[in-house]
C-alpha positions as CSV (number, residue, x, y, z in Angstrom):
1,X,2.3,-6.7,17.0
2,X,-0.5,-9.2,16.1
3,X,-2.3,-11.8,17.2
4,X,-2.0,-13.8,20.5
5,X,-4.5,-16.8,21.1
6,X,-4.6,-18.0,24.4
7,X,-5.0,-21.8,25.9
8,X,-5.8,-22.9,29.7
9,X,-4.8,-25.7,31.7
10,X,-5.5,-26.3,35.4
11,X,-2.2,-27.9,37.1
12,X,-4.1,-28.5,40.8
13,X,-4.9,-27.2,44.0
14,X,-2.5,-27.0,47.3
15,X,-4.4,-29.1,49.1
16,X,-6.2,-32.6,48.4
17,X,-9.8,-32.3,47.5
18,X,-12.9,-34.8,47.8
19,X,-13.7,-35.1,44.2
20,X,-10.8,-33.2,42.4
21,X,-11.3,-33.8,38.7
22,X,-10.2,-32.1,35.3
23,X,-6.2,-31.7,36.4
24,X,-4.2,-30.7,33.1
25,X,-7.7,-29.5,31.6
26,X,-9.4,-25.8,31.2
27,X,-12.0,-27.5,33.2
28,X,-11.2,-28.4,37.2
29,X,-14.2,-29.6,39.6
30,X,-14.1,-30.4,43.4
31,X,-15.9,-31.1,46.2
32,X,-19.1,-33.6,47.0
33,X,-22.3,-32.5,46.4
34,X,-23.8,-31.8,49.6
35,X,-27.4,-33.0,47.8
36,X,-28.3,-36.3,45.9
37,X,-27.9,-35.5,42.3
38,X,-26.5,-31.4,42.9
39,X,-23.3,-30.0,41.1
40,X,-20.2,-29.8,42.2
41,X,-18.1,-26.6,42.3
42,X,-15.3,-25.7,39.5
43,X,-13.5,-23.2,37.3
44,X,-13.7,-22.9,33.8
45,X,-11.0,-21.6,31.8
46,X,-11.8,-20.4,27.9
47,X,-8.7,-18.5,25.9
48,X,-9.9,-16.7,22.8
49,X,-7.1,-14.3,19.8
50,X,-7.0,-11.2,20.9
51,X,-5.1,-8.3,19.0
52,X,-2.1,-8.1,21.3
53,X,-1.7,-4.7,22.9
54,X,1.6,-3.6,23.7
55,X,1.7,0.0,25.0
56,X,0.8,-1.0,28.9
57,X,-3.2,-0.7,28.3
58,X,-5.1,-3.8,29.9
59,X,-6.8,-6.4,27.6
60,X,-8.8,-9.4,28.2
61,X,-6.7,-12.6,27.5
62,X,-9.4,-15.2,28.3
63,X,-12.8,-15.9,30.3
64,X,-13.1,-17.1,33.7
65,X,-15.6,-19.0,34.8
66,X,-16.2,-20.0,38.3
67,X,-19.4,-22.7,39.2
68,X,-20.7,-22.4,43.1
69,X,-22.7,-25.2,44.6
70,X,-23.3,-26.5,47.6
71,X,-20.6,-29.5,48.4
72,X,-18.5,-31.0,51.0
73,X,-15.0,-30.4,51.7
74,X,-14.2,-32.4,54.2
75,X,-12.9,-29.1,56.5
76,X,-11.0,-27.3,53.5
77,X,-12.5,-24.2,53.0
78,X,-9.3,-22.0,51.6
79,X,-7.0,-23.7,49.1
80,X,-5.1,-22.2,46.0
81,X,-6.3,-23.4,42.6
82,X,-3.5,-23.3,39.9
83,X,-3.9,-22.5,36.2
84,X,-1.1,-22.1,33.1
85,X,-2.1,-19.8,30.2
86,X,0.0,-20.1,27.5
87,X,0.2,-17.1,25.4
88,X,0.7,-18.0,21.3
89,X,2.2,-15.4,19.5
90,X,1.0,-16.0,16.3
91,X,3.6,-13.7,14.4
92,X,6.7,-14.9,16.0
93,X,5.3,-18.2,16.0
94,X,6.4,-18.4,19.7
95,X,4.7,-19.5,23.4
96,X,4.7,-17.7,27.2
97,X,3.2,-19.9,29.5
98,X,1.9,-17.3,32.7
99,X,1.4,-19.0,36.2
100,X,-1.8,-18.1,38.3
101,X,-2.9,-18.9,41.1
102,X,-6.7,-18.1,42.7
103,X,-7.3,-18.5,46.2
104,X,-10.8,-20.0,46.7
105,X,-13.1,-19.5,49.8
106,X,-15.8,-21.4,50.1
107,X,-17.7,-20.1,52.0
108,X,-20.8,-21.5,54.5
109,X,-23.9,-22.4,52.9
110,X,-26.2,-21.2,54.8
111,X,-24.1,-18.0,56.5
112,X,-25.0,-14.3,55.8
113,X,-22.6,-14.3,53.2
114,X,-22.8,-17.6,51.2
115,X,-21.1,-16.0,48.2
116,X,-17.5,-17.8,47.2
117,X,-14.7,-15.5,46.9
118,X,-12.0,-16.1,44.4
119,X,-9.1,-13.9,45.0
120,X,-6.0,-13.6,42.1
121,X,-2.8,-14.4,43.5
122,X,-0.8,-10.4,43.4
123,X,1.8,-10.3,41.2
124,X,5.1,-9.4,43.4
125,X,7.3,-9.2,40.1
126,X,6.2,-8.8,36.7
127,X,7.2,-11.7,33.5
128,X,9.5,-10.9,30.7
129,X,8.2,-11.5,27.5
130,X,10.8,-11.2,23.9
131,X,8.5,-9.6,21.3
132,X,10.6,-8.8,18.5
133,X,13.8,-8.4,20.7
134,X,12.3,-6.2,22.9
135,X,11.5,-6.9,26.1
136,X,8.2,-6.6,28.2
137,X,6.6,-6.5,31.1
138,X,3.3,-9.0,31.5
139,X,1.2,-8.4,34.3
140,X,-1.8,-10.1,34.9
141,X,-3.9,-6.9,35.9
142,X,-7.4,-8.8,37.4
143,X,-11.1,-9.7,36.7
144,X,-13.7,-7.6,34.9
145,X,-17.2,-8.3,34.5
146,X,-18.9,-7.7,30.8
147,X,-21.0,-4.8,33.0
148,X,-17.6,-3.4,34.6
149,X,-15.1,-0.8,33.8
150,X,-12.3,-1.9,36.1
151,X,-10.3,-4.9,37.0
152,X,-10.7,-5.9,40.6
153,X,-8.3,-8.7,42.3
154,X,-11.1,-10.8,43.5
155,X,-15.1,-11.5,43.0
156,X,-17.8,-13.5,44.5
157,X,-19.9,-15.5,42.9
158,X,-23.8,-16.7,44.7
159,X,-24.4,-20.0,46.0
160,X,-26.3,-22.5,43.4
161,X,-24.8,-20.9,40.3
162,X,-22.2,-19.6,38.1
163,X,-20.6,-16.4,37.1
164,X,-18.1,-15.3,34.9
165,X,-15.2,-12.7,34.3
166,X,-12.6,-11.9,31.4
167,X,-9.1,-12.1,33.0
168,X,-7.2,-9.0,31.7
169,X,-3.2,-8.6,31.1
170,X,-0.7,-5.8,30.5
171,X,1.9,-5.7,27.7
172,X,4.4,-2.7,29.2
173,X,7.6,-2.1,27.6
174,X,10.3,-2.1,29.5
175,X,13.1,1.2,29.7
176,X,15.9,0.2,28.2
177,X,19.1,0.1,31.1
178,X,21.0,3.6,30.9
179,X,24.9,2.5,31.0
């Protein structure tokens, strides 16, 4: 097929957050810091060309960062975070913007489990993609870690840091209709 390259751009969240910053960028931030001079929490978004694949095996279409600190929400801890990847198909000189959404828990500081949780939003129907009049199936499959060997839905990421996962896609052709 060829190349794809692959841009980010955080659209929101679905509720109103203390501190939101970076809407329309690969780069969204939120929250207060709950310490003079500490971070604030965030995801990153970083596309990267990629050979596309188009026999239904999984590959990574860009890097997903997530950034936990401590910070104040003002009561919201569950919200949806929204990103659009668009897709550039470099030989049919053509886009496909994909919709995501993350769910993000932040969780209690100081609980037994102070690890975020971001969650990928499940696919109920696949998008059609045209690549070369033929028709596809794109499914955004999950998050895998450099160290992993399977997507996964969700992962958690330790307070006072960052951590990072590839966000991998599916090209499936699709059977053509019998008449």
């Amino acid at each position: 097929m060829g190349l794809i390259e692959t841009t980010g751009k955080f659209t929101g969240t679905s509720v109103d957050l203390p501190g939101l910053t970076g809407v329309h960028t690969n780069q969204i931030r939120w929250g207060q810091p709950a310490t003079a001079g500490g971070a604030v929490s965030g995801y990153d978004f970083e596309g990267h060309p990629v050979e596309a694949i188009l026999n239904g095996r999984e590959f990574p279409i860009g890097q997903f960062t997530h950034h936990n600190y401590p910070v104040l929400l003002s009561g919201q801890s569950q919200f949806w975070v929204y990103l659009t990847v668009t897709v550039h198909f470099e030989n049919g000189n053509f886009n496909h913007d994909i919709n995501l959404r993350f769910r993000h828990d932040e969780t209690p500081n100081q609980s037994a489990h102070p690890n975020d949780a971001v969650q990928l939003q499940e696919f109920r129907e696949p998008e059609r993609v045209y690549i070369d009049n033929v028709e596809y199936d794109v499914e955004i499959t999950g998050f895998r870690r450099l160290t992993e060997t399977r997507t996964a839905t969700s992962f958690d990421v330790k307070e006072g840091g960052s951590d990072n996962a590839w966000i991998f896609a599916r090209f499936q052709r699709r059977a053509p209709v019998e008449s």
